[in-house]
Structures are given as structure tokens and as C-alpha cells.
C-alpha positions, 0 to 999 in steps of 0.5 A: 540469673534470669532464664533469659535475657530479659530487659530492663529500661531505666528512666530519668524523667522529664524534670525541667519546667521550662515554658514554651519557646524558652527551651533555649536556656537547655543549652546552659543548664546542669546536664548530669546524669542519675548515678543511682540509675548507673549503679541499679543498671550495672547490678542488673548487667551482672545479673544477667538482664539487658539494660538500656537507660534513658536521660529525659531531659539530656536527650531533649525527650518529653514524657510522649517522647519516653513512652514512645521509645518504650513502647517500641523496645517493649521491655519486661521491666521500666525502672524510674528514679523520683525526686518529688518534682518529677512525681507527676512527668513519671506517672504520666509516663508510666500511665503511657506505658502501661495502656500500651504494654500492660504486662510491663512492669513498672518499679520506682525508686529514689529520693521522693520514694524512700520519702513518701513511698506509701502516698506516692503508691496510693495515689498513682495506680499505674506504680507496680512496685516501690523500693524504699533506700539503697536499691541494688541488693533490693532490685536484685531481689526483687527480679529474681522472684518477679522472674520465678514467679515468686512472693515479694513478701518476704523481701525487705524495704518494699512497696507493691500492689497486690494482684487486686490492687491492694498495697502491700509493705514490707518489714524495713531494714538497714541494707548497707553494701560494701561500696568496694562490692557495688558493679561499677556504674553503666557510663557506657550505657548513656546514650551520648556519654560523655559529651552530652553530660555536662554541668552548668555552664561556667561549672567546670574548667574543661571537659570531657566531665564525669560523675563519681559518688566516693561515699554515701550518706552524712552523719549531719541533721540540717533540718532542711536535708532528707536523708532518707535514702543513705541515711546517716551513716557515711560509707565510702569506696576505698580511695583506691577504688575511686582513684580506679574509677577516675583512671577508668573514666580518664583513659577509656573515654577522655574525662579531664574532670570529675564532679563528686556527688558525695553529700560530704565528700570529706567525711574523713580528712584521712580517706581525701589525703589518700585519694589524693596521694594517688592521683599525685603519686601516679601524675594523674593530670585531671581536675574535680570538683567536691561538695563539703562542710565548712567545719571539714577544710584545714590548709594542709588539707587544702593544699594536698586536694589542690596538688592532686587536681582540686579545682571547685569545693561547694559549701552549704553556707546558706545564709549570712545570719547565725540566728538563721543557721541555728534554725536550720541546726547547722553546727558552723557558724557565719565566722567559720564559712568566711574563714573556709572560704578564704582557706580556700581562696589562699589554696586557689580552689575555687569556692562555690557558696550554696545559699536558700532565701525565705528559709523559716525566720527569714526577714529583711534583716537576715537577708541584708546579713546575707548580702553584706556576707556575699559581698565580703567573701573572695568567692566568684561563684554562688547558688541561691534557692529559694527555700524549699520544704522537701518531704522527708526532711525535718523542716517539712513535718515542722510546718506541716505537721504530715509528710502528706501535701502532693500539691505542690510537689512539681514547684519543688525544685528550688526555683519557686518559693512554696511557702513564705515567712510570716511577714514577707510575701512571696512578692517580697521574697522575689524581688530579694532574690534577684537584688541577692544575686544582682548584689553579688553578680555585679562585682567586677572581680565576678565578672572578671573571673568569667571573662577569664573562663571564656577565654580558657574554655571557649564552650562556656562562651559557646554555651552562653552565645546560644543561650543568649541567641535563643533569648534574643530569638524568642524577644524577637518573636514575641515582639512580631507577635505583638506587631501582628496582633496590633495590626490584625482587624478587630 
């Protein structure tokens, strides 16, 4: 317990690349918030500590906007998440915060660090201290000797800079909670909560929606995937300790959907079917939606998830070629996603498939694979990434032989292909992308399927119409832009 009621502000950064005069489309993304901020500030609240967190980008706030309301609020400490394609926004804001509050100190945590903790420290001085894996206890260490005035040496799973500016690193150890110990996460500290907070437009049946994480890790190895945060070993709440967390959600501010961010939600069928009873026992009418693996759904099990509120399950079906999957070491094949998802399709919970384009091995056949297989599925909803190698996963050590390459660390948020196949260009690749989703998009059943959702949901046409109104605004603009250059004397 601190002394006094110190502070602490939690940042998510600025992570959305969107140009100039095309912030419309804000309206119609994904507007979820950082749980593992959520979770580092209710450990911190039980600590003692004053919290306040800030949504960069669901609050519209560019890296001046954050530095400003630090600077103002003139914290003792700033905690900010990373993932690799905020790496750059994070550090300018940091750079900000120390030139006009010195004595702030300033932590970082999150994927990218648990990832590249030692490059990141060494090229962005303005860093103070780095936490590698699950933070909670860590955090609580941590500011407990920051306070004291204590070493920081003997506390595991650290990244920090010395006095003269010298790094330090800890010994690293498997720091494993009992999720059932875990505060509940901060959802009153988020500014606007829950309104605010929406996923992508046409990715929920209603709201309010809020964000659980029922367990941590994923025992799999696709070598696509970074798992250097929760590691391989999945722990989970107690079902009824998440089933309490949806009444909370539910009753205390409305939430009629919930959105699990589990990596593999149903790493045990046994641990769904009791979350499931619950909700149905006690006649909680709320929808979610779930992240797992083709090789986890049975239709018993589809059907007790769908009694209890099932709405959407996301699949990591990734490509339509086997060969590819392979690659990717992917237990499941082709056959076994089509056959999840028309389990799915038989239960009436919508399947939502997750595809990359341009993964190592890709070629003009693999993708017509891809694109006969999306065209067959009974599925009304996909997401296509262009094939991004993250820092910290496999694939990324395969081509580049070092976790070591920052130069493209802000392209590295699955809209922009880093790096191509032998054989098919960038340019190749991009056209791909687009004949994909047009292939896909252009089924009159897909269409049918978000006529109907406007209907029952009129936010989502709301949504749209604005995005819509903002393009055509911008066209509008550029054109008198045009006009004017024409006309203007050379």
C-alpha cells in the first residue's frame, strides 16, 4: 500500500493509421477496449493507487492529445500496453511526457514487449522500465519498491534502466495466478463505458457489448501466432466466476452482449457447457460471441452454447489449401473447418472465418483454393489479413533469422503486406485481396444476411450511413480540390 494515494494513468496508444481526411471510417471500426490494462488498473485500485486510464483511439486522441491530458494530470506513474504497431505513437508520447514531467515514470508492458522487450528498451530511451508477461503481480512489485525506493533487481521478468542509463534484465520466471485472484477489471474507469465501446460495425447483434477474457493462453503452436505473453498453458476462471462477471456486466451497466477474447475459448468442452448451464439455469437473456478452434465444436456442444446466448464463433481457418496449413502447423485440416462450420450453420450461430493472404508458400493456386472454399461455406461474415510476420512468432525467426527488424513495426497491423512470396509481388498480392473479399461479399445471401441486421439493429445502418456520408464528403472535397487547381492561373 502506498504512503499516499499516488497515481497511475494507463495508456492505450494511438494505434489507427488513417490518413488525413479519412477519419470518417473511425465510425465503422472495431472500438474494444485493452483488458489487460483494465486488469493492471483494478490490481493497482486494490493497491491503493489512483487510476485513471486513457483509449487513444476510442476517444478520437492523437499522441499530442494524450501527452496533453498527462501532462495536466501530472501523474507519478504512466503505464502503456504495446503492440508492435503502436511501438512508434507510444514512444512519442512518452518522449512528451518525460520533456515536461521528468520525474514520471514511465512502464510499458504488452505483447510487443514480452516479444522484443530488450530491442524495444534499447532503442527508445524515453522507456523507464519494461515488464515481460502477465503483469499484475510483476506491476504490484514493481511499485511497491518504486515507492520504497527500493532495488528493482531482485523482482523477476524485468526490463529497466539504470540510474546512468544502463539496462538492466531480470531473471525470467512462469508467474501463473489463479484467475479466480485477479481484481475484476476497471470497466468503471473507461471513459464513456459502455457506449463508446463497440466492435465493427455488423460484429454484434445489439449492445450495450462488453469484453471478457474467460482464460489465458493456448496450448497450440501455429507458427504464425506469439504466444509470448500467457504462454501455452491454458488457465481459466471458474465458470462461476465468469458467469459473475456477465451479471455484473449486465445489471450494473446494461451490457446485452459479451465479446470473449479468449485465444481459445473452448480449451475445455466441460469448463463452456458449465458456463453455459448457468446462464440458462439463472434465464440470463444476453448474447456473446467466441474465438476457437475447428477441432474443439461438437453439435452437442453447439447446441447447449446457442441455448445459453451463443450468438458468433471465430474460426482461424486461414486459407482453403491443406499444403498451406501445414506450413502454418495447423493440426486441422480444410475438411474439418467446412465441417465446423455447417455444425455451426445447423445450430444458427453465426460463423465468422478468419483468413491471411500471402502467408510463406502462397501462390496463385492456393488462393483459387481459398476462394472456391469461401464460396462454399454457409458463412456471411469473414476477415482476410494480409500475412503479417509478428515478432515473437515462429514464422518471423523462419524468414528473418532475428527477432531484431523495427522497420517495419508500424505497417504491422494486418492491413499491409510486409513481405511477400517468392513469386507473387506485393501488387499481385493486392489485387488478390480484394478479388477474395469481392468473391465472397458479392453472394447474394451475404447481402441478405446484412439487410437483415440493419433491420434488427438500425446502429449498424446508422454506422454505415456515417461512414458512408464521410466518404462521400471526402470525394466531394477532393473533386472541388481539383476544380480549384484547374482553374487556379499557372
Amino acid at each position: 500500500m502506498p504512503t499516499s494515494a499516488r497515481s497511475i494513468i494507463f495508456i492505450n496508444p494511438p494505434y489507427e493509421r488513417i490518413s488525413p481526411g479519412y477519419e470518417f471510417i473511425r465510425v465503422m471500426t472495431s472500438k474494444i477496449p485493452s483488458l489487460g490494462l483494465l486488469h493492471l488498473a483494478g490490481q493497482a485500485r486494490r493497491d491503493g493507487y489512483r487510476c485513471s486510464i486513457i483509449e487513444s483511439d476510442v476517444q478520437g486522441l492523437g499522441a499530442d492529445d494524450v501527452i496533453a491530458r498527462v501532462v495536466r494530470a501530472k501523474p507519478d506513474y504512466v503505464a502503456i500496453t504495446l503492440f508492435t504497431v503502436g511501438v512508434w505513437q507510444a514512444s512519442q508520447v512518452a518522449r512528451g511526457i518525460k520533456a515536461r514531467c521528468p520525474g514520471t515514470k514511465i512502464l510499458i508492458g504488452g505483447p510487443h514487449v514480452s516479444s522484443l522487450g530488450d530491442e524495444t528498451m534499447q532503442r527508445f530511451g524515453e522507456f523507464d522500465l519494461a515488464v515481460i508477461g502477465e503483469g499484475e503481480v510483476i506491476f504490484s512489485q514493481v511499485l511497491a519498491a518504486m515507492d520504497a525506493g527500493g532495488p528493482l533487481k531482485n523482482i523477476p521478468n524485468l526490463i529497466y534502466r539504470e540510474g546512468d542509463g544502463q539496462i538492466t534484465a531480470t531473471r525470467r520466471e512462469s508467474i501463473r495466478v489463479p484467475m479466480d485472484d485477479l481484481p475484476l477489471p476497471a470497466w468503471d474507469l473507461l471513459p464513456g463505458f459502455p457506449r463508446a465501446y463497440l466492435p465493427a460495425v455488423y460484429d454484434y447483434p445489439r449492445g450495450p457489448v462488453g469484453t471478457i477474457a474467460a482464460s489465458r493462453g493456448c496450448p497450440f503452436h501455429c507458427k504464425f501466432c506469439d504466444t509470448s505473453t500467457f504462454g501455452a498453458a491454458v488457465r481459466a476462471y471458474t465458470p462461476r466466476a465468469v458467469f459473475e462477471q456477465i451479471q455484473l456486466l449486465n445489471h450494473r451497466w446494461g451490457i446485452r452482449h459479451i465479446v470473449f477474447v479468449d485465444d481459445l475459448f473452448i480449451a475445455s468442452p466441460k469448463r463452456t457447457t458449465e458456463l453455459c448451464r448457468l446462464i440458462i439455469d439463472h434465464g440470463l437473456k444476453i448474447t456473446w460471441s467466441c474465438n476457437t478452434r475447428v477441432d474443439c465444436v461438437k453439435p452437442e456442444l453447439l447446441k447447449v452454447m446457442k441455448r445459453a446466448g451463443c450468438w458468433e464463433i471465430e474460426f482461424g481457418l486461414e486459407t482453403g489449401a491443406n499444403e498451406l496449413l501445414e506450413r502454418m502447423d495447423k493440426h486441422a485440416r480444410v475438411e474439418r473447418g467446412e465441417q465446423a462450420v455447417r455444425w455451426c450453420h445447423e445450430a444458427q450461430i453465426r460463423s465468422k472465418g478468419l483468413f491471411m493472404l500471402g502467408y510463406p508458400g502462397e501462390t496463385p493456386a492456393t488462393i483459387e483454393k481459398t476462394k472456391q472454399f469461401v464460396g462454399r461455406l454457409p458463412m456471411t461474415v469473414m476477415n482476410l489479413t494480409k500475412f503479417t510476420p509478428y515478432p515473437g512468432s515462429p514464422i518471423y525467426r523462419d524468414l528473418y533469422g532475428t527477432n531484431i527488424r523495427s522497420d517495419h513495426w508500424e505497417k504491422m497491423n494486418g492491413m499491409n503486406f510486409v513481405w511477400s512470396p517468392e513469386g507473387i509481388s506485393v501488387e499481385e498480392l493486392d489485387r488478390e485481396y480484394r478479388s477474395v473479399l469481392m468473391s465472397f461479399y458479392g453472394r447474394k445471401t451475404v447481402r441478405r444476411h446484412y439487410v437483415k441486421m440493419s433491420v434488427e439493429n438500425p446502429m449498424h445502418l446508422w454506422r454505415l450511413s456515417q461512414g458512408g456520408l464521410g466518404l462521400a464528403l471526402s470525394k466531394t472535397r477532393s473533386a472541388l480540390s481539383a476544380f480549384r487547381n484547374r482553374l487556379a492561373p499557372v
